[in-house]
C-alpha positions as CSV (number, residue, x, y, z in Angstrom):
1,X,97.4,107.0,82.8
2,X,95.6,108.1,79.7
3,X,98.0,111.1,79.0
4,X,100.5,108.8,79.0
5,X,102.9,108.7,75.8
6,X,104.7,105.2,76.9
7,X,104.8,102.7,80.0
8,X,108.6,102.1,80.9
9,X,110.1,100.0,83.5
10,X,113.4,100.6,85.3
11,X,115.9,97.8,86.1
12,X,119.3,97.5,88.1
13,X,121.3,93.9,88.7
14,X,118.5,93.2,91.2
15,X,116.2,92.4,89.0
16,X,118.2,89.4,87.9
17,X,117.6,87.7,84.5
18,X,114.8,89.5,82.4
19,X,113.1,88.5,79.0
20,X,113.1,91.3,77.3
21,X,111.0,90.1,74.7
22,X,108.1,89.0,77.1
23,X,108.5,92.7,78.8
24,X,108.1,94.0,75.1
25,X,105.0,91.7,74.9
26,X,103.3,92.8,78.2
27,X,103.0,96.6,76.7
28,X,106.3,98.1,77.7
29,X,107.7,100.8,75.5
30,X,110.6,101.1,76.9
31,X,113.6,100.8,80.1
32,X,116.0,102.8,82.0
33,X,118.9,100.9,83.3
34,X,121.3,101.5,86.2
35,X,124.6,102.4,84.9
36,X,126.4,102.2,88.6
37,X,127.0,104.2,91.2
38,X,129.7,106.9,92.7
39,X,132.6,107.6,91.8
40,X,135.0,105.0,88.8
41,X,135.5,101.9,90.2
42,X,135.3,98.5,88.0
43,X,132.9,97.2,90.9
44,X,130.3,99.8,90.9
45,X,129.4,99.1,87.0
46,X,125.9,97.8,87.3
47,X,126.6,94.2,86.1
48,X,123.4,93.6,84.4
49,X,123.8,96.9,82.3
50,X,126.0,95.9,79.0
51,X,123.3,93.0,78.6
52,X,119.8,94.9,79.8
53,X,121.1,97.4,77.3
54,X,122.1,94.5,74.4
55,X,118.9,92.7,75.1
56,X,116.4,95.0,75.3
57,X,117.7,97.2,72.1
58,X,117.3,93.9,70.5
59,X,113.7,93.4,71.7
60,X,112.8,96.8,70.6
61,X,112.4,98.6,73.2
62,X,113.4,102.2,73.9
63,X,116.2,102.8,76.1
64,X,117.4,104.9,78.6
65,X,120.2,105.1,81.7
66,X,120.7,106.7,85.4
67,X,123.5,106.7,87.7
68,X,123.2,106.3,91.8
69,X,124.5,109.5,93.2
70,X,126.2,109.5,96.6
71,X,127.7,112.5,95.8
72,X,128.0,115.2,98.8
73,X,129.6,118.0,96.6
74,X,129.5,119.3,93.5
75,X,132.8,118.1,92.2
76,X,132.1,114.7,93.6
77,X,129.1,114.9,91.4
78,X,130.8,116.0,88.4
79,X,133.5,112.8,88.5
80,X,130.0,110.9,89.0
81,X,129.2,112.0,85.6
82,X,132.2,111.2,84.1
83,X,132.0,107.6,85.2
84,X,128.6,107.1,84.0
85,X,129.7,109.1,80.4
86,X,132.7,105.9,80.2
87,X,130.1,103.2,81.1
88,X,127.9,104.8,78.1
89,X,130.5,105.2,75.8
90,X,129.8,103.6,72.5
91,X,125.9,103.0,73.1
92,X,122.9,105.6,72.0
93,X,119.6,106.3,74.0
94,X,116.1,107.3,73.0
95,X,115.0,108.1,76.2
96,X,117.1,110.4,78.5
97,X,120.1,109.8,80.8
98,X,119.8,110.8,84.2
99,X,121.4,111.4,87.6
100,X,119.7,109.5,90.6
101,X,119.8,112.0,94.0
102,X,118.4,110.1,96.9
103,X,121.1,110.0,99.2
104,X,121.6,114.0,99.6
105,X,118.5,114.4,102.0
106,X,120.8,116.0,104.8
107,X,122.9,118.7,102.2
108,X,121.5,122.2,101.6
109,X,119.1,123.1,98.6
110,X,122.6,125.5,97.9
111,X,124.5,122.1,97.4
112,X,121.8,119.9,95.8
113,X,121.4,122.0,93.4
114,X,125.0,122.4,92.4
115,X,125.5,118.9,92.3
116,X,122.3,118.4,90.2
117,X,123.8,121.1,87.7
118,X,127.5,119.7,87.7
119,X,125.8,116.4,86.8
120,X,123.6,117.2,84.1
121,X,126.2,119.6,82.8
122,X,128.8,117.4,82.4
123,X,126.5,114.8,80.5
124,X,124.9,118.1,78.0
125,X,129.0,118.5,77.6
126,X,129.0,115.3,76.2
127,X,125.6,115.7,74.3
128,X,123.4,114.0,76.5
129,X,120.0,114.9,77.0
130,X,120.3,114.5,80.8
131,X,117.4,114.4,83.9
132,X,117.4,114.6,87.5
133,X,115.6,111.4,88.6
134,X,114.3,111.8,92.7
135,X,111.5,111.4,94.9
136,X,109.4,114.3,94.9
137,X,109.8,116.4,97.8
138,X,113.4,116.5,97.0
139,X,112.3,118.8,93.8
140,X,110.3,120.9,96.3
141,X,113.4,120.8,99.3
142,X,116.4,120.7,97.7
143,X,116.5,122.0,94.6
144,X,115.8,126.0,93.6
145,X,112.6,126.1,91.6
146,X,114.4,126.5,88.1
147,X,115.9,123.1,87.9
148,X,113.0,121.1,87.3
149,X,112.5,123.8,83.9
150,X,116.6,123.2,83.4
151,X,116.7,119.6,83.0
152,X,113.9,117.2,82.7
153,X,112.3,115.6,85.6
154,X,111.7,111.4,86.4
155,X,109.6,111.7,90.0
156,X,109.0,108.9,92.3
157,X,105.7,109.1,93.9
158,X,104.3,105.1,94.5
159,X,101.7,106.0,96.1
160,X,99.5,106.5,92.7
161,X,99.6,109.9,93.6
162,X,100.5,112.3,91.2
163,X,103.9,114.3,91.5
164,X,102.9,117.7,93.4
165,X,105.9,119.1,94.3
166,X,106.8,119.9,90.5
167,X,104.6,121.6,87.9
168,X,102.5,118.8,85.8
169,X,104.1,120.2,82.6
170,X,107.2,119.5,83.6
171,X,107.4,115.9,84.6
172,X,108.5,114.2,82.0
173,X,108.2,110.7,83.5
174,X,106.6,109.7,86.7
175,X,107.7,106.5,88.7
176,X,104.5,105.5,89.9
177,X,105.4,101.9,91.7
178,X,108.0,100.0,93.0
179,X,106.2,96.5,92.9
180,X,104.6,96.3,89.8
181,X,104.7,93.0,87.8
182,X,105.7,92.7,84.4
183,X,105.8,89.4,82.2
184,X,109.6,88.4,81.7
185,X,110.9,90.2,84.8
186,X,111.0,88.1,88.2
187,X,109.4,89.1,91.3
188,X,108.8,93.3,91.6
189,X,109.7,95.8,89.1
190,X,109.8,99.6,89.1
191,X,106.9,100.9,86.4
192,X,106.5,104.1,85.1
193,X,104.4,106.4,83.0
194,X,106.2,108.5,80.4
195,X,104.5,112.1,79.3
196,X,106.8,113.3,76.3
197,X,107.8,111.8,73.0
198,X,111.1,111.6,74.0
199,X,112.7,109.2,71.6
200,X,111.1,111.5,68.5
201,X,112.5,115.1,70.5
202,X,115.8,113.5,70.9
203,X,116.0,111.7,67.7
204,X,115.3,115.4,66.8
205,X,118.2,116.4,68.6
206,X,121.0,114.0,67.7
207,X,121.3,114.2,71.5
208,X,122.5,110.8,73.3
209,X,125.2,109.4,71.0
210,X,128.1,108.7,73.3
């Protein structure tokens, strides 16, 4: 999109082995990488994250995380948090950090959106600048209308159709595919459009130093 600041992808162990310096290349600015998901466990560590995130600093690319909620109450989404603060600790991030709620689509907007703010709380404890990453009706059904202003927004909509369950102004990143195609990844990658200068606001910041 023309009002777009940067094109990002983002990755999990599914995409296998990636060039990052291909992706850097094709016109990408940056990625968001899957740190895990749930609650600590040694086998929900996303195995591709400690070298998407070694690779693609090295390539030059911005970076940024989320961690797969499966969270069904706010404390259960708090310890999410926690786990995805350990599997960040040490690293920094010019893009945000963010919690990934797609699996809450049966829980009350009164329970999403504690869980969202338990979340994102727990990672602005530890200095994060942290997001809410879902697909867009969820912003509308599940979430009071204040949380999309609270903490800033990454909404799915493939169907190159603009996010319109959440104010324009305040998403900051729209996924806009799930099968794009990207020199250096293999097969179909997530693409997105990013709206804000985040890497200067949270350079800005001194936010996401873990």
């Amino acid at each position: 999109m023309s009002n777009a600041v940067y094109r990002l992808i983002d990755l999990s162990k599914w995409n296998g082995k990636v060039d990052f310096n291909r992706v850097r290349c094709a016109g990408i600015d940056g990625v968001i990488i899957r740190t895990g998901f749930g609650v600590a466990n040694p086998r929900q560590i996303d195995r591709r994250f400690e070298e998407y995130y070694s690779w693609a600093k090295a390539a030059g690319l911005y970076v940024g995380a989320y961690h797969y909620s499966y969270a069904k109450t706010a404390a259960e989404a708090s310890a999410e948090a926690e786990f995805m603060l350990k599997i960040l600790k040490g690293k920094s991030f010019e893009l945000p950090v963010y919690g990934d709620f797609e699996e809450q689509g049966k829980i009350s907007r009164s329970v999403c959106t504690a869980m969202v703010k338990a979340f994102c709380d727990r990672l602005e404890d530890a200095g994060a600048w942290a997001g809410i990453y879902s697909y867009d009706t969820f912003f509308r059904d599940k979430l009071t209308s204040d949380m999309p202003k609270r903490y800033t927004v990454w909404s799915a909509r493939v169907e190159n159709i603009f996010p319109k369950c959440v104010s324009s102004a305040d998403v900051g990143i729209w996924q806009h595919s799930w099968k794009g195609r990207v020199s250096g990844v293999s097969g179909d990658v997530d693409l997105d459009y990013c709206f804000k200068d985040f890497p200067a606001l949270i350079k800005r910041t001194g936010l996401n130093r873990f």
